[in-house]
Residue, then its C-alpha position, 0 to 999 in steps of 0.5 A: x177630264x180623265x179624273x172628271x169621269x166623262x167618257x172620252x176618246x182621243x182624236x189627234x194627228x197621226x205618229x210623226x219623225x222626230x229628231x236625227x233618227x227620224x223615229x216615228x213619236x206620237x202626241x203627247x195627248x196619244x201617249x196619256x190616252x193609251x196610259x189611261x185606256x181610251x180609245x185613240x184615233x188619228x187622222x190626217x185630216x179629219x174632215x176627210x170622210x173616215x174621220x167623219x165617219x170615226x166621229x159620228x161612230x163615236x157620237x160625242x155629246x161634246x166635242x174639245x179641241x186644244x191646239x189641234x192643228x186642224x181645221x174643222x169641216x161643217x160635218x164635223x161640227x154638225x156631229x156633236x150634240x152639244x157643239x165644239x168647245x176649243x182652248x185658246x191661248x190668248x184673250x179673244x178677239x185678239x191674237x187669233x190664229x196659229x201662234x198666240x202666245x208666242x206672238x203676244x210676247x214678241x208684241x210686248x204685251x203684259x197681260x194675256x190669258x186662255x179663252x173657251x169658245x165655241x168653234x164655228x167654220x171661221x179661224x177663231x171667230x167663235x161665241x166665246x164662253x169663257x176667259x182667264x187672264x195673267x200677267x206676262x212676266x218681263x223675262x217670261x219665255x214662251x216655254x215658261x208662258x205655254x206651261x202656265x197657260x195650258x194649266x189655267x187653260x186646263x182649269x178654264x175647260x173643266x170650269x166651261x163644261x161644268x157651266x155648259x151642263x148646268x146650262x148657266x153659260x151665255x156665249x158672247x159674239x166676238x167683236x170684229x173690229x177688236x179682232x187681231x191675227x197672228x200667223x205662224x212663226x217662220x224662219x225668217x222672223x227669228x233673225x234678230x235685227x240689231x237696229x230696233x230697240x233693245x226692248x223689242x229684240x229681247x221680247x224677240x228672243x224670249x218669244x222664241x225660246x225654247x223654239x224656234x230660237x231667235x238666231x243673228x248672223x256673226x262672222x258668217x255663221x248663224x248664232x242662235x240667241x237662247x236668252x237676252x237681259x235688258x241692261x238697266x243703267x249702261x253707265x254701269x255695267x258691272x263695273x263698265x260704262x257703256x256709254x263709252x261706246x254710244x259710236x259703236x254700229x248696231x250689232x257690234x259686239x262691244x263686249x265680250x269676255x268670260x268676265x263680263x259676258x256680252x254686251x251688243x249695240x241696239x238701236x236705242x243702247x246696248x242688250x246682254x246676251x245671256x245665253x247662246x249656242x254656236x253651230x254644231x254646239x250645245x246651248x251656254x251661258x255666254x260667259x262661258x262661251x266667251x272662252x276662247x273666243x275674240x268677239x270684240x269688236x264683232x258685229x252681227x248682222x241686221x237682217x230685217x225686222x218683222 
């Protein structure tokens, strides 16, 4: 939008702690506001008098809004003369909410997309303008996918006020009953349950990486799984065949060396953890993890499914 030549301002949230230092850090959209020269505000809540009155001051013809992590008041949205134009990271109807994208990965889909639509009052139930869409790769992370989206999502946005000048755009009511939810992604749905299928916990773990991490209970410590591999043919891994462990208990390590990697019990076969981090440790390739540890035969916890 800078290169584009509008007059812009930036209203984001307020400097927060970041890290063990606590140190207070601003938005990344504060920081590349103040490197080009524009006006920065920051609100708690801006639907809070002296963020209206901020906004009115300012007279916006057009207001956008990109994960902003606030909720907007009937005042706000009477302010610009244009209306509110907000990216969303999912194609709408669907996955409305707080974690779209990560939600779309843990629900297996392979197609998702960036939606531009005008912001009313309710949670996503804007007329939407317009929508880009991409395939999700098998092992596409929700670190991978976030970055993808927000460069098509930036594109989709330039594509929209362009439209929205030349008055060619249509906005088209959302269907209701196509609509889904997502909220946001709490502690207790990055516990991995061992007992679902081998698919459903690697779109688990790869939803969450790079935050919050899907983690699993293992001789009484909490182990964050980075990275998984789905195990093609179990008859052969590298040289093993899995289905010699076909009795083996849904959690159970069934391999785990520093040859081999490790291998765990699913509900339907066997997964690969790829990558995983100890408490108090550093994040590993899980050959290299297996250095000095006896993991064989280990078994982690199931905790429940979302």
């Amino acid at each position: 939008l800078i290169a584009e030549g509008h007059e812009l301002a930036v209203f984001t949230q307020p400097d927060r702690p970041k890290d063990r230092g606590h140190a207070l850090t601003m938005p990344p959209v504060k920081q590349t506001a103040l490197e080009a020269g524009l006006p920065v505000f920051q609100f708690e809540k801006i639907r809070y008098p002296e963020g209206v009155e901020a906004l009115r001051a300012f007279a916006p013809e057009l207001m956008v809004t990109a994960a902003f992590g606030q909720l907007l008041s009937e005042e706000n949205l009477a302010i610009p003369q244009y209306g509110t134009v907000n990216v969303h990271g999912s194609l709408l109807p669907k996955y409305r909410g707080a974690s779209p994208i990560q939600t779309a990965i843990i629900e297996g889909e392979t197609e998702t997309g960036v939606t531009t639509m005008l912001t009313n009052i309710g949670m996503d139930t804007g007329d939407i303008l317009l929508t880009a869409k991409t395939e999700i790769g098998e092992n596409e992370t929700y670190g991978e996918l976030y970055e993808r989206l927000a460069e098509l999502g930036a594109e989709l946005l330039k594509e929209t006020i362009a439209a929205l000048e030349a008055g060619t755009l249509e906005p088209i009511p959302q269907d209701d009953e196509l609509a889904t939810r997502c909220r946001p992604i709490k502690k207790r749905d990055a516990l991995v349950d061992f007992t679902l299928p081998s698919k459903r916990i690697h779109d688990l773990v790869r939803g969450l990486n790079p935050a919050p991490v899907a983690f699993a209970e293992l001789n009484g410590q909490n182990i964050k799984i980075f990275e998984t591999r789905l195990i093609g043919d179990p008859a052969d891994f590298r040289g093993v065949d899995l289905t010699e462990y076909e009795n083996a208990v849904p959690g159970e390590c069934v391999i785990a060396n520093a040859k081999k990697g490790l291998v765990v019990r699913t509900g339907d076969g066997f997964i690969e953890i790829t990558e995983l981090g100890f408490p108090g440790g550093k994040r590993l390739a899980a050959k290299a993890a297996m250095n000095g540890k006896k993991l064989g035969g280990a078994v982690f916890g199931c905790g429940e499914s979302r």
